[in-house]
Backbone of each chain as nested JSON, in Angstrom:
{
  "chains": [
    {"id": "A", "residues": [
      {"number": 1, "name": "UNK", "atoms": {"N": [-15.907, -2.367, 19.527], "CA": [-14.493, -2.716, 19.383], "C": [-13.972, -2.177, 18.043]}},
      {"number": 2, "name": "UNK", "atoms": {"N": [-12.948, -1.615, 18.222], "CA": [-12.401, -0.947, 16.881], "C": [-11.14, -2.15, 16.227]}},
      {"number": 3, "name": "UNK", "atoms": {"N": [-10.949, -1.747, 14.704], "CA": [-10.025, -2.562, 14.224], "C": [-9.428, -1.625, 13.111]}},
      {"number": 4, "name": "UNK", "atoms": {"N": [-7.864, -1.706, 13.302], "CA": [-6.963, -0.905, 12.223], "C": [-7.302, -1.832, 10.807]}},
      {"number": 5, "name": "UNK", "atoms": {"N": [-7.201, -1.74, 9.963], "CA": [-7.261, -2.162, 8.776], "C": [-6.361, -1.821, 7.879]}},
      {"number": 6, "name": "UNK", "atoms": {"N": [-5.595, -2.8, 6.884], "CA": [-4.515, -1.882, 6.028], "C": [-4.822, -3.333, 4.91]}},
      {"number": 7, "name": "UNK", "atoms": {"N": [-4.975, -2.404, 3.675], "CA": [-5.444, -2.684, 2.515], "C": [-4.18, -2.845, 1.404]}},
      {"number": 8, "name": "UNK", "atoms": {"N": [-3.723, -3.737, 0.599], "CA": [-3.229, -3.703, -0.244], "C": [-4.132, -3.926, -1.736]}},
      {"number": 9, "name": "UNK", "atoms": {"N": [-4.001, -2.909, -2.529], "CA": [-4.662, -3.143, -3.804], "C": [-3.278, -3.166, -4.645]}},
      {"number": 10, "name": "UNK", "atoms": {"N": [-3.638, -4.45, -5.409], "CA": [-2.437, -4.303, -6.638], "C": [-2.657, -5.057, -8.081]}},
      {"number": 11, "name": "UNK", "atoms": {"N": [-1.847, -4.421, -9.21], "CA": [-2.372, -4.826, -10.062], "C": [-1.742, -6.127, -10.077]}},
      {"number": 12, "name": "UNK", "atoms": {"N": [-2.852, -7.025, -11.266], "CA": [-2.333, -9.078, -11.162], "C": [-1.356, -9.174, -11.869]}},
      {"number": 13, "name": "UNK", "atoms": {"N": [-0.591, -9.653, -10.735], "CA": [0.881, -9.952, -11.888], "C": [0.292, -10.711, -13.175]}},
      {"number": 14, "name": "UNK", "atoms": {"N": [1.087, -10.102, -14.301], "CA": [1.048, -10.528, -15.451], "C": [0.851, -9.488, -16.17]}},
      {"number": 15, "name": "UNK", "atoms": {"N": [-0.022, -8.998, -16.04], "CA": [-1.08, -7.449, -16.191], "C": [0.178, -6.442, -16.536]}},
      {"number": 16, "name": "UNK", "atoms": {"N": [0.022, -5.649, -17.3], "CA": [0.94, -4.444, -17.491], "C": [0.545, -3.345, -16.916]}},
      {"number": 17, "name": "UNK", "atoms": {"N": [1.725, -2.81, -16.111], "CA": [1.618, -2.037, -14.88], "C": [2.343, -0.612, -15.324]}},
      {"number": 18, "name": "UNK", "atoms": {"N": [1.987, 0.064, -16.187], "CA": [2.673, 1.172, -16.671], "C": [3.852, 2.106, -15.308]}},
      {"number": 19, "name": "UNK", "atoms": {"N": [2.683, 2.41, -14.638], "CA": [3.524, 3.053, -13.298], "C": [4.6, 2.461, -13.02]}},
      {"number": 20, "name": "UNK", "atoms": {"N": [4.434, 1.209, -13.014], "CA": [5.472, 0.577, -12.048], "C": [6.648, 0.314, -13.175]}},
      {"number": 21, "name": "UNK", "atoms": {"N": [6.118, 0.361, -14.637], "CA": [7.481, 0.155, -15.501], "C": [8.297, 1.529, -15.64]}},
      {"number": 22, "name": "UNK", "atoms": {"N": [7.223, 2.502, -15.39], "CA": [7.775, 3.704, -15.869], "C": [8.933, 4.448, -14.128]}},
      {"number": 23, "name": "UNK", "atoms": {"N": [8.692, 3.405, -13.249], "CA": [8.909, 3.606, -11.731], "C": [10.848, 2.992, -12.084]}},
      {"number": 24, "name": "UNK", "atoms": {"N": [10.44, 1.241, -12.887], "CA": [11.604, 1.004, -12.559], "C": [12.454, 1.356, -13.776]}},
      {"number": 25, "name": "UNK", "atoms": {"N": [12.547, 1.882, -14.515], "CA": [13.275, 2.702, -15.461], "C": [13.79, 4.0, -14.97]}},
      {"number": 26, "name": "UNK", "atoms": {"N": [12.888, 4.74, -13.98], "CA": [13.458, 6.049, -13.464], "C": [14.9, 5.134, -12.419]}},
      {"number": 27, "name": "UNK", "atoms": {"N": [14.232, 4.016, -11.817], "CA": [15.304, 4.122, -10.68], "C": [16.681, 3.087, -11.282]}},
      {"number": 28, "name": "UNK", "atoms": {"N": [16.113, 2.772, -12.408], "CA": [17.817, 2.348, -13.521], "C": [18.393, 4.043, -13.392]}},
      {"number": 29, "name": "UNK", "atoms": {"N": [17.974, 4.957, -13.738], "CA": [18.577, 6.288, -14.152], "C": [18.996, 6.549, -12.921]}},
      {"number": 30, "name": "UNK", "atoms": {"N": [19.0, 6.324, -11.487], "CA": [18.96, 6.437, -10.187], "C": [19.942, 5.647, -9.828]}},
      {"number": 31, "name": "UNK", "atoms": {"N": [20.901, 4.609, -10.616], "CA": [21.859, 3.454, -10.341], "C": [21.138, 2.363, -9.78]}},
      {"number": 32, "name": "UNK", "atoms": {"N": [20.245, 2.356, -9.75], "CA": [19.412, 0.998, -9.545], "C": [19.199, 0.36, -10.206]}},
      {"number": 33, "name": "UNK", "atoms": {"N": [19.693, -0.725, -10.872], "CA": [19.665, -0.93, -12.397], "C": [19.341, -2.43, -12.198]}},
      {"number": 34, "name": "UNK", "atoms": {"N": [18.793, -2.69, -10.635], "CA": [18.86, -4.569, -10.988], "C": [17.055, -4.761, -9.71]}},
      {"number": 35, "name": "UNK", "atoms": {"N": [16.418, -3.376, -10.19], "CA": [15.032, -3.937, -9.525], "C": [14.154, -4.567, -10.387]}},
      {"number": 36, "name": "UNK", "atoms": {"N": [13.484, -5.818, -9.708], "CA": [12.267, -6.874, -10.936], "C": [11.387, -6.04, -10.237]}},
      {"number": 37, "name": "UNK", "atoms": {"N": [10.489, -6.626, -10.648], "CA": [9.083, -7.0, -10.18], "C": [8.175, -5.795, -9.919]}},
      {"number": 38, "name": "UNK", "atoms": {"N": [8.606, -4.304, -10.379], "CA": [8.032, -3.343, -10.114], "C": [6.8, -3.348, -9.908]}},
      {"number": 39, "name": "UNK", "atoms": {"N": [6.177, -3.373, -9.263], "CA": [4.564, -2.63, -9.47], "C": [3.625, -1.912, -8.189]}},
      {"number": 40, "name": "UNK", "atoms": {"N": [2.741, -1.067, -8.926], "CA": [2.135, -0.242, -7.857], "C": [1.301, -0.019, -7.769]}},
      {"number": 41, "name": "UNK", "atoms": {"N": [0.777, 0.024, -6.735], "CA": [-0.753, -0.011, -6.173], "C": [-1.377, 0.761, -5.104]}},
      {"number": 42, "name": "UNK", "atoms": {"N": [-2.082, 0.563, -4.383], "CA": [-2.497, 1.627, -3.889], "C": [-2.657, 0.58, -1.945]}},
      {"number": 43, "name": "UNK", "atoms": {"N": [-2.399, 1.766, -1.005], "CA": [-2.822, 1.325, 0.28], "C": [-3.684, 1.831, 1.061]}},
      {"number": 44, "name": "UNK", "atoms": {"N": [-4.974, 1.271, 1.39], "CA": [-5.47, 2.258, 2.452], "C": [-5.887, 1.698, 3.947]}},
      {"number": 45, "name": "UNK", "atoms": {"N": [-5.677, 2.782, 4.814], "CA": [-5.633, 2.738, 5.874], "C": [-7.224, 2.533, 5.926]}},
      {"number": 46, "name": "UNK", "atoms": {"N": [-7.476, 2.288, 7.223], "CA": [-9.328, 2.741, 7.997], "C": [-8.845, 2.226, 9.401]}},
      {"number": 47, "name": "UNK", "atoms": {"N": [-10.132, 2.34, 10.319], "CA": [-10.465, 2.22, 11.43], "C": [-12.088, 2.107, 11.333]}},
      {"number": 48, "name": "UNK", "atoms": {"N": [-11.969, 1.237, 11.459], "CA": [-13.471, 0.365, 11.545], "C": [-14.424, -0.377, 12.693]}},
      {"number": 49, "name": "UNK", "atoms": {"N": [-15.301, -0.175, 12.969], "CA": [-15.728, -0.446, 14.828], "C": [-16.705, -1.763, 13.995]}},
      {"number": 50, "name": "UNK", "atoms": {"N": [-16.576, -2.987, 14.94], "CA": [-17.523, -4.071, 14.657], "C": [-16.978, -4.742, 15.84]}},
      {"number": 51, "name": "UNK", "atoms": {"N": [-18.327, -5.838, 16.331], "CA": [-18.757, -6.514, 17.792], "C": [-17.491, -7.578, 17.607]}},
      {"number": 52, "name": "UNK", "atoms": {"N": [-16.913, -8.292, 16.668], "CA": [-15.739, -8.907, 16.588], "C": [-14.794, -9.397, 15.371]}},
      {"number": 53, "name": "UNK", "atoms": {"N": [-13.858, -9.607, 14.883], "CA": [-13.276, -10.015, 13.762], "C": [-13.816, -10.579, 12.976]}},
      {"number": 54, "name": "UNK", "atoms": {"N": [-14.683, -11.112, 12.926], "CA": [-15.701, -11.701, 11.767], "C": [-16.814, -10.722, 10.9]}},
      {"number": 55, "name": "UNK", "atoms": {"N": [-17.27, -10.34, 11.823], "CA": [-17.845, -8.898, 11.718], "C": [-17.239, -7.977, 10.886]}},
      {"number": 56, "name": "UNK", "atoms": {"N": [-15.702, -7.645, 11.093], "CA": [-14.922, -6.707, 10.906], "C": [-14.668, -7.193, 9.25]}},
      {"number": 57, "name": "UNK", "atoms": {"N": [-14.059, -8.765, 9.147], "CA": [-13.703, -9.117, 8.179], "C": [-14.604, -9.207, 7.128]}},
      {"number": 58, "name": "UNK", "atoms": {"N": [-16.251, -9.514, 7.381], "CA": [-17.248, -8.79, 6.585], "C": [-17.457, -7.664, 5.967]}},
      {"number": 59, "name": "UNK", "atoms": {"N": [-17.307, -6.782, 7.131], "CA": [-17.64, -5.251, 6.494], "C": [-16.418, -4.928, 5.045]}},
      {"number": 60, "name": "UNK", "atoms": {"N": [-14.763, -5.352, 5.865], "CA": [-13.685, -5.22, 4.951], "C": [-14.066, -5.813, 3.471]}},
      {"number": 61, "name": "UNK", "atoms": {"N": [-14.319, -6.779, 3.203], "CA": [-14.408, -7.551, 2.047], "C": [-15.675, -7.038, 1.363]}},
      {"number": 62, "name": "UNK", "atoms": {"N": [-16.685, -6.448, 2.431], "CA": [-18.135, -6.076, 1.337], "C": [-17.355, -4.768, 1.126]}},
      {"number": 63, "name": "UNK", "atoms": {"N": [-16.511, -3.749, 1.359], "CA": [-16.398, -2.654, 1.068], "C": [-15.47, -3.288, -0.277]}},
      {"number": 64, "name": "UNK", "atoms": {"N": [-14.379, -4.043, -0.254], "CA": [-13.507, -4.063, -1.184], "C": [-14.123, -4.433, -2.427]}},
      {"number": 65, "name": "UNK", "atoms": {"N": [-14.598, -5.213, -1.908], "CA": [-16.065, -6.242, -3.494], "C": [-17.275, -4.784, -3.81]}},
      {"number": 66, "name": "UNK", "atoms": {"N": [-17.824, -4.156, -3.365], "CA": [-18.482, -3.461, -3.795], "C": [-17.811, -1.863, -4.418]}},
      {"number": 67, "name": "UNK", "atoms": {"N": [-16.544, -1.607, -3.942], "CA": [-16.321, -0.038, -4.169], "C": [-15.126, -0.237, -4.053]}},
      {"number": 68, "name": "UNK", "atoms": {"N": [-13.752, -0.996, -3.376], "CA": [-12.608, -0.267, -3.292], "C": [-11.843, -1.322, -4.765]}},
      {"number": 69, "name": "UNK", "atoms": {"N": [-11.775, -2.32, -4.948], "CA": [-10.877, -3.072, -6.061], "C": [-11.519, -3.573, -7.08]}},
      {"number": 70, "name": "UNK", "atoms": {"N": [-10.536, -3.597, -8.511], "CA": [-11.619, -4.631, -9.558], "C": [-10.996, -5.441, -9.884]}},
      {"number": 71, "name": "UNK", "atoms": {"N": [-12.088, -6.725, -9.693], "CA": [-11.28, -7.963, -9.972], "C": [-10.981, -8.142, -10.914]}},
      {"number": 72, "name": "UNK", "atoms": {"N": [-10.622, -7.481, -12.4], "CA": [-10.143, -7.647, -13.749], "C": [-9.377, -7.356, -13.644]}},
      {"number": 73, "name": "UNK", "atoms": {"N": [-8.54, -6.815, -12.748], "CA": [-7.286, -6.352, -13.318], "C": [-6.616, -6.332, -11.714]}},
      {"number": 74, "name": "UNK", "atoms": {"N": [-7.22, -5.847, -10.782], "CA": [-6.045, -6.502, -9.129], "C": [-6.699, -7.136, -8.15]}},
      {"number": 75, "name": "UNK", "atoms": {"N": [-5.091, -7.421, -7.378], "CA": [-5.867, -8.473, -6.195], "C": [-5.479, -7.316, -4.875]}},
      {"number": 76, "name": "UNK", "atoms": {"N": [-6.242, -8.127, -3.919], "CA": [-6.078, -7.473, -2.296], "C": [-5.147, -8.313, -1.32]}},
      {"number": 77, "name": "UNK", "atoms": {"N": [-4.642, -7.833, -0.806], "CA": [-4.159, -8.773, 0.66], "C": [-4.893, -7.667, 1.353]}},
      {"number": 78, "name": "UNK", "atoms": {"N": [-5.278, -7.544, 2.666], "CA": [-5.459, -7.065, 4.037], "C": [-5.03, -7.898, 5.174]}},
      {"number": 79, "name": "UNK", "atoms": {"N": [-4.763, -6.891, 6.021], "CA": [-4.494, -7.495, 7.804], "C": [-5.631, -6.383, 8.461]}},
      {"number": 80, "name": "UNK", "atoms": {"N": [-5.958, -7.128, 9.573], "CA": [-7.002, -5.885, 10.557], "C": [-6.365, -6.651, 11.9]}},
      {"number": 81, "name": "UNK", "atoms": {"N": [-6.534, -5.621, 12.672], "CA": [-6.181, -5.94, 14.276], "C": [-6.998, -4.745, 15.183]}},
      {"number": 82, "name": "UNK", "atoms": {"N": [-7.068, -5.736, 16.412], "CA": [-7.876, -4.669, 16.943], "C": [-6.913, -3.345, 17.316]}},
      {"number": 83, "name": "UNK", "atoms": {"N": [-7.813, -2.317, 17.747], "CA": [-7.063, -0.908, 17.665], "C": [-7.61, -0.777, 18.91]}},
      {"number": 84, "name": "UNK", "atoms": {"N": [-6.422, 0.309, 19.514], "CA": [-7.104, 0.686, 21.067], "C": [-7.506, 2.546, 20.859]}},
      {"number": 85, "name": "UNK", "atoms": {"N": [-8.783, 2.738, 20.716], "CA": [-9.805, 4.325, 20.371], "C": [-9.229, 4.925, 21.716]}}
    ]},
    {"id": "B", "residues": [
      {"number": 1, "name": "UNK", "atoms": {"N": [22.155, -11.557, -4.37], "CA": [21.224, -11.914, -2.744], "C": [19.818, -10.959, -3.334]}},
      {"number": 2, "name": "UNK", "atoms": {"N": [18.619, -11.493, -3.514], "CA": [17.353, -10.45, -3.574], "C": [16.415, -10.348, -2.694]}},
      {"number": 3, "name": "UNK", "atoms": {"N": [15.943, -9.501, -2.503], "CA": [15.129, -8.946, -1.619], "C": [14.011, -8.412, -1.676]}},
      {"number": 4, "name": "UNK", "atoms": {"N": [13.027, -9.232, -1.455], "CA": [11.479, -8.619, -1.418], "C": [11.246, -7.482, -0.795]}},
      {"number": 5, "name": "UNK", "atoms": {"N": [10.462, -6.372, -1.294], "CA": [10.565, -4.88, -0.857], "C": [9.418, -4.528, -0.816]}},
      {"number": 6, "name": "UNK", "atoms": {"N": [8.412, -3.783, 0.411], "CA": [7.141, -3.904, -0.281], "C": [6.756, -2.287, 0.792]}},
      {"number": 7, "name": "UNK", "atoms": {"N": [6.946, -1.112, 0.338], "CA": [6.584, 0.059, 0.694], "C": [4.847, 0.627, 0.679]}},
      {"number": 8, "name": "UNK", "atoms": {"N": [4.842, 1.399, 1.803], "CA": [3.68, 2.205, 1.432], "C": [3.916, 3.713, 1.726]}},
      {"number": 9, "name": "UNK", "atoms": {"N": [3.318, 4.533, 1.001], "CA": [3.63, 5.668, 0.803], "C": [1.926, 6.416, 1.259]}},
      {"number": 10, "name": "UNK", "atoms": {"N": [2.374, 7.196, 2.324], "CA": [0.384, 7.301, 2.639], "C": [0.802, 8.982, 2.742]}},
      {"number": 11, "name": "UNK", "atoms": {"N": [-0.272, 9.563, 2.557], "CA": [-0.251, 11.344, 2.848], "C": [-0.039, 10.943, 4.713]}},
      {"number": 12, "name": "UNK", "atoms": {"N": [0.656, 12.15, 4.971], "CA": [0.663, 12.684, 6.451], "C": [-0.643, 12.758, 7.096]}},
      {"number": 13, "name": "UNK", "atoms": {"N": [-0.793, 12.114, 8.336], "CA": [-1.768, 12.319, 9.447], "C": [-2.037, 14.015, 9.26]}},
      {"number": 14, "name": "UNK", "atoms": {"N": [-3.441, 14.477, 9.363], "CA": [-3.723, 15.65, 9.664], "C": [-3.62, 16.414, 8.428]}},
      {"number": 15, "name": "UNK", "atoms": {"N": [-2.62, 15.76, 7.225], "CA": [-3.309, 16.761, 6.043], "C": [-4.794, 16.054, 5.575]}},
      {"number": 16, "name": "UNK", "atoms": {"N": [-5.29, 17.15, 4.581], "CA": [-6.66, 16.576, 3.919], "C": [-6.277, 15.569, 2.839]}},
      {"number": 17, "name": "UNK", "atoms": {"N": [-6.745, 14.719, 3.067], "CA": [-6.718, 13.387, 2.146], "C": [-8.034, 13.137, 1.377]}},
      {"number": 18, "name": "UNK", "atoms": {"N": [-7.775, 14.003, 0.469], "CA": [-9.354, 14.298, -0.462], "C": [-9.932, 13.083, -0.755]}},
      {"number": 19, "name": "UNK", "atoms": {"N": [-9.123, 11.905, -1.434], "CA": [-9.386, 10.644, -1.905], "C": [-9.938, 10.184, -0.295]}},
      {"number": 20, "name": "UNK", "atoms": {"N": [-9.444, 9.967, 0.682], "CA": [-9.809, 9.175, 1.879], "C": [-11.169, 9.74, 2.007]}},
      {"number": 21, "name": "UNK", "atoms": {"N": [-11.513, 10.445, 1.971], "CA": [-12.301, 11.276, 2.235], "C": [-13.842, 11.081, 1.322]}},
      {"number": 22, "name": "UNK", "atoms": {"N": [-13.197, 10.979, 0.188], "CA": [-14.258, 10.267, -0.616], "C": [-14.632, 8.798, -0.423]}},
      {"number": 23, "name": "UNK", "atoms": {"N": [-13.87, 8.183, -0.338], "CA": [-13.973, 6.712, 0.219], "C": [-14.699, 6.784, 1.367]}},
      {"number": 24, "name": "UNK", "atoms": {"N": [-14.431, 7.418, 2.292], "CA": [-15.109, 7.251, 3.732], "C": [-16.979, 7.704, 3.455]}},
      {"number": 25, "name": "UNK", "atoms": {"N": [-16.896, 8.367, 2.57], "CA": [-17.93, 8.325, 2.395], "C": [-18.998, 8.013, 1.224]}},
      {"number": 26, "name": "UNK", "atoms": {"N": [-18.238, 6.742, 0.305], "CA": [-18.805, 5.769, -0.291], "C": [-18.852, 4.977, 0.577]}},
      {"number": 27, "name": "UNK", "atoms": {"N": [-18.404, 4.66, 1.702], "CA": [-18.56, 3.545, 2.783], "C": [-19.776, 3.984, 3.393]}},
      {"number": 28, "name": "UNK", "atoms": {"N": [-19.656, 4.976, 4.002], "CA": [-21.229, 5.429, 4.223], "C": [-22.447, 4.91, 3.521]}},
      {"number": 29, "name": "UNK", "atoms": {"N": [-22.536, 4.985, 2.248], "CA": [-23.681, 4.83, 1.481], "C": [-23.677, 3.169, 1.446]}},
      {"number": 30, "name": "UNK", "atoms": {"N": [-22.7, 2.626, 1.482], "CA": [-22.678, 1.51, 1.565], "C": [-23.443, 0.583, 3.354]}},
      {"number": 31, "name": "UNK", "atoms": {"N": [-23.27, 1.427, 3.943], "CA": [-23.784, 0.701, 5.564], "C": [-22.688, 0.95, 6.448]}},
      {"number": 32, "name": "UNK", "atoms": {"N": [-21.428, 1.206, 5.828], "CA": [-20.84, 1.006, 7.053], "C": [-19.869, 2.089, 6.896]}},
      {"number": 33, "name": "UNK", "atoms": {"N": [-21.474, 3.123, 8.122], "CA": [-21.084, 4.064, 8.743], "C": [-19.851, 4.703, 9.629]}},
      {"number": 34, "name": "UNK", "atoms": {"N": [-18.908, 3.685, 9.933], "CA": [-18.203, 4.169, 11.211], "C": [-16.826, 3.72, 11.225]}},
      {"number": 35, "name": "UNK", "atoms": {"N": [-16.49, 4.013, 9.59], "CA": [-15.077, 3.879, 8.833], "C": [-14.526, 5.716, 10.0]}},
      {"number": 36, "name": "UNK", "atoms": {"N": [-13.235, 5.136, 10.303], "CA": [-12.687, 6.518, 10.903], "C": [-11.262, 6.088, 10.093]}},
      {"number": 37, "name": "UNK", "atoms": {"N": [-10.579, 7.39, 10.285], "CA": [-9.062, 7.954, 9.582], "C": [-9.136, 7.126, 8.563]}},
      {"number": 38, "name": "UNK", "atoms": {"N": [-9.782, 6.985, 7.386], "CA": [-9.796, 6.259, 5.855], "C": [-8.547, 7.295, 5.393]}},
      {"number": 39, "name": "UNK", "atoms": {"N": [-7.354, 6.952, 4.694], "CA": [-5.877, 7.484, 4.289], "C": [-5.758, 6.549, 3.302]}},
      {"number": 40, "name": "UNK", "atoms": {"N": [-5.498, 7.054, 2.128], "CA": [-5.296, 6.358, 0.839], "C": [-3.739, 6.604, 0.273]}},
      {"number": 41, "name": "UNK", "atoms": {"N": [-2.94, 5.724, 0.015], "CA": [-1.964, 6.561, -0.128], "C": [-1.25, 5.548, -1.338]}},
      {"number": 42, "name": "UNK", "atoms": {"N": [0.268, 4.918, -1.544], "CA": [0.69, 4.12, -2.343], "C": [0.917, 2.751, -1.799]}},
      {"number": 43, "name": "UNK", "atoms": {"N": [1.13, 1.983, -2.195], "CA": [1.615, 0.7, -2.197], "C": [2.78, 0.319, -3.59]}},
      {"number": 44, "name": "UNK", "atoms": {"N": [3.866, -0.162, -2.992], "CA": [5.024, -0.407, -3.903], "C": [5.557, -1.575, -3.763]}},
      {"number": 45, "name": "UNK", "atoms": {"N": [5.832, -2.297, -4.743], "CA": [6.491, -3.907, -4.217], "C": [7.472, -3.949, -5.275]}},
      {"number": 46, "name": "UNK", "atoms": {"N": [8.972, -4.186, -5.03], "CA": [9.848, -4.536, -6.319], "C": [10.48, -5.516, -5.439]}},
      {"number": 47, "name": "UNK", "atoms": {"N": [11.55, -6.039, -6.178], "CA": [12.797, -7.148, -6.096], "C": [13.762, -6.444, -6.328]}},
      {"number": 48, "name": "UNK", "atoms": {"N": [14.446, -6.435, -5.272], "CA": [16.294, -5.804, -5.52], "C": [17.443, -7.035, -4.649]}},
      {"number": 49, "name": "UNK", "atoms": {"N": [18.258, -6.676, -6.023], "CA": [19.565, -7.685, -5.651], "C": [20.561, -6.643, -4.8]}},
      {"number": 50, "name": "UNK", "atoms": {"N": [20.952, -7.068, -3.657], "CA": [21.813, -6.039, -2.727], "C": [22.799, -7.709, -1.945]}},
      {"number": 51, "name": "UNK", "atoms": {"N": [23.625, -7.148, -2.102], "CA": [25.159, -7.993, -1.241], "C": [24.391, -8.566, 0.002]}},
      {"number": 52, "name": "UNK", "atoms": {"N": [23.808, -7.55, 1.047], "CA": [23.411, -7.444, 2.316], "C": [22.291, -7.128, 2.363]}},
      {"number": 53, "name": "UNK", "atoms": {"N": [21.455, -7.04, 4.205], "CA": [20.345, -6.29, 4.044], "C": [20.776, -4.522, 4.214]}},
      {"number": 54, "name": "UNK", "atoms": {"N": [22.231, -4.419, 4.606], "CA": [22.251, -3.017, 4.699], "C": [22.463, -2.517, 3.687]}},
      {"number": 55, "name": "UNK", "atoms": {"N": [22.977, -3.185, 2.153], "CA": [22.664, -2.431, 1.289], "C": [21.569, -1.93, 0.68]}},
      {"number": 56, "name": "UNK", "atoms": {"N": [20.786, -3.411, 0.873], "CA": [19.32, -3.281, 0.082], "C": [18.639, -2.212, 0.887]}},
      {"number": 57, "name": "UNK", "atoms": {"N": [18.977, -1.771, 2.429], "CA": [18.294, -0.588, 2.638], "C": [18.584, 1.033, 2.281]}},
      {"number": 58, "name": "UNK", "atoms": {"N": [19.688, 0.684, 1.778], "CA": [20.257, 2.116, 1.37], "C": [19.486, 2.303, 0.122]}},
      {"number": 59, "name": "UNK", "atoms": {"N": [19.748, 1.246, -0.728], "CA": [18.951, 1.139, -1.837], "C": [17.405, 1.535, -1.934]}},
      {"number": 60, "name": "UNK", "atoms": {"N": [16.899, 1.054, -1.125], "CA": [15.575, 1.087, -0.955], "C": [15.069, 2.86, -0.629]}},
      {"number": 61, "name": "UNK", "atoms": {"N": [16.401, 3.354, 0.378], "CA": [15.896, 4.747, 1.11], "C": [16.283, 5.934, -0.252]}},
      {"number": 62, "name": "UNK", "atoms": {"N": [17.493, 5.254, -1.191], "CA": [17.821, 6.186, -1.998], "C": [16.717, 6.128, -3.182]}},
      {"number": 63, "name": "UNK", "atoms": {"N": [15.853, 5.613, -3.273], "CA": [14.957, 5.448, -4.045], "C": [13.461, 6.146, -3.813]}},
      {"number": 64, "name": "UNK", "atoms": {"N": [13.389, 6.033, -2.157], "CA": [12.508, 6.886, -2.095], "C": [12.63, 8.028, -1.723]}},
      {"number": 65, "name": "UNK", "atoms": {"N": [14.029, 8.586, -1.304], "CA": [14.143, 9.829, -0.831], "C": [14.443, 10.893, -1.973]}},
      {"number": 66, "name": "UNK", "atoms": {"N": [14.896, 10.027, -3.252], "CA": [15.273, 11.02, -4.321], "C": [14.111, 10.775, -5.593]}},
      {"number": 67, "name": "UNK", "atoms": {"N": [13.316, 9.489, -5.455], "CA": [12.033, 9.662, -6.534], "C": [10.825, 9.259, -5.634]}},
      {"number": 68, "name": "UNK", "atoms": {"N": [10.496, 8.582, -4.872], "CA": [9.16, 7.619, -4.863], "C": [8.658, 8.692, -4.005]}},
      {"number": 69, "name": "UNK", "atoms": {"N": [9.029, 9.597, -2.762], "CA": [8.011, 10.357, -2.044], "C": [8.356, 11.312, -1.958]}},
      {"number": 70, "name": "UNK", "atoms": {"N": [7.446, 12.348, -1.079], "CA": [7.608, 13.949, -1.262], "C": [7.157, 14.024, 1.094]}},
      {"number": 71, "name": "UNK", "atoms": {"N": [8.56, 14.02, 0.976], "CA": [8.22, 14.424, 2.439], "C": [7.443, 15.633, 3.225]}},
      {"number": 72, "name": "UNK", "atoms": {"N": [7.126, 16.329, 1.76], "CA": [6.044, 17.612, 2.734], "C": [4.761, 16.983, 2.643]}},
      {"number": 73, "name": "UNK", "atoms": {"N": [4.49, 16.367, 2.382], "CA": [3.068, 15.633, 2.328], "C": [2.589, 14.577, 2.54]}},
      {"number": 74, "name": "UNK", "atoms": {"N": [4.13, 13.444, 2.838], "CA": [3.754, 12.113, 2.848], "C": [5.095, 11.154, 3.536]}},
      {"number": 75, "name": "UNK", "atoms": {"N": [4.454, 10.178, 4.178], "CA": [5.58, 9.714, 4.908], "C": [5.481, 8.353, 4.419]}},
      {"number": 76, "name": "UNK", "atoms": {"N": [6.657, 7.019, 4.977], "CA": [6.549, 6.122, 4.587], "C": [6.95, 5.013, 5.207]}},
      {"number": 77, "name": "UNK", "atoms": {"N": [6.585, 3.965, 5.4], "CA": [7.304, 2.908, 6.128], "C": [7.719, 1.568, 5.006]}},
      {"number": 78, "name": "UNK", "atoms": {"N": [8.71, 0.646, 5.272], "CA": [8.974, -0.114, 4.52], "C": [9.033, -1.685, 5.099]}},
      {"number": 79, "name": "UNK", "atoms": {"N": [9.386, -3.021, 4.496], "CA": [9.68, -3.855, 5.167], "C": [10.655, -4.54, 3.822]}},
      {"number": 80, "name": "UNK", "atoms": {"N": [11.473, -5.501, 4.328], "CA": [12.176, -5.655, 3.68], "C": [12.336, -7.632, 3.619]}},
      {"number": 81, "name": "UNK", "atoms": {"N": [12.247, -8.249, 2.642], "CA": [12.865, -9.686, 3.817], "C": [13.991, -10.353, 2.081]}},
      {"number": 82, "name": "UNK", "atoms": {"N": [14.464, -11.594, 2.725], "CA": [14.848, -12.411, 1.934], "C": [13.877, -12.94, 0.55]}},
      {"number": 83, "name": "UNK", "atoms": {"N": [14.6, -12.84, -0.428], "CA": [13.46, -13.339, -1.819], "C": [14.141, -14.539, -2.441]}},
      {"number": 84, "name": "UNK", "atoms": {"N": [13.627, -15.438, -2.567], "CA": [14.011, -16.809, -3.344], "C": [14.175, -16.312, -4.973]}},
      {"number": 85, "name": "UNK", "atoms": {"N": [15.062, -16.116, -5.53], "CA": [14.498, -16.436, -7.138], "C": [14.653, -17.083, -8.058]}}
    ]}
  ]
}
């Protein structure tokens, strides 16, 4: 059984987010002059095959904890659903 | 009126996604072999004050169509909702 996966990595609010300050200053120069909360992070897609959502939600979290995020500095949300291959 | 905004910005299906690519195969070494289409791309979250939701989408599209992406390489989807602040 396959499952889409979509990853949010972002840095912890509080944390200084250069990109995202240097993001919402361009889009003041852009007439956008009233965005908060800038910040940016990264998304990744996969497609991942496991026997069921538990399974799936394992593999997701040992990949994120071992290689994709660091917990010093961001957090994750994910969603997975199954995918039709 | 503000509005939670939370974009992702991923390379195009079918170009080479060097980063995905590397990932897919730190997943490998990790056990789990049978990561397919791994696509790494952005994640963006701000707060914008807009009258409406049809402004906040103009807002939102004029932001990424004139700084946040590069349509020869990358496409994007958005969501938009109501923000308490």
């Amino acid at each position: 059984m396959n499952f889409a996966v979509e990853i949010d990595i972002m840095p912890l609010k509080g944390l200084l987010d250069p990109q995202g300050r240097t993001v919402k200053e361009a889009l003041q120069k852009l007439g956008i002059e009233d965005a908060q909360d800038v910040r940016i992070g990264k998304h990744i897609h996969m497609i991942i095959a496991a026997d069921n959502e538990e399974e799936a939600r394992r593999k997701v979290e040992k990949a994120l904890e071992t290689l994709l995020y660091n917990p010093v500095v961001e957090e994750y949300v994910y969603t997975l659903k199954p995918h039709q291959s």
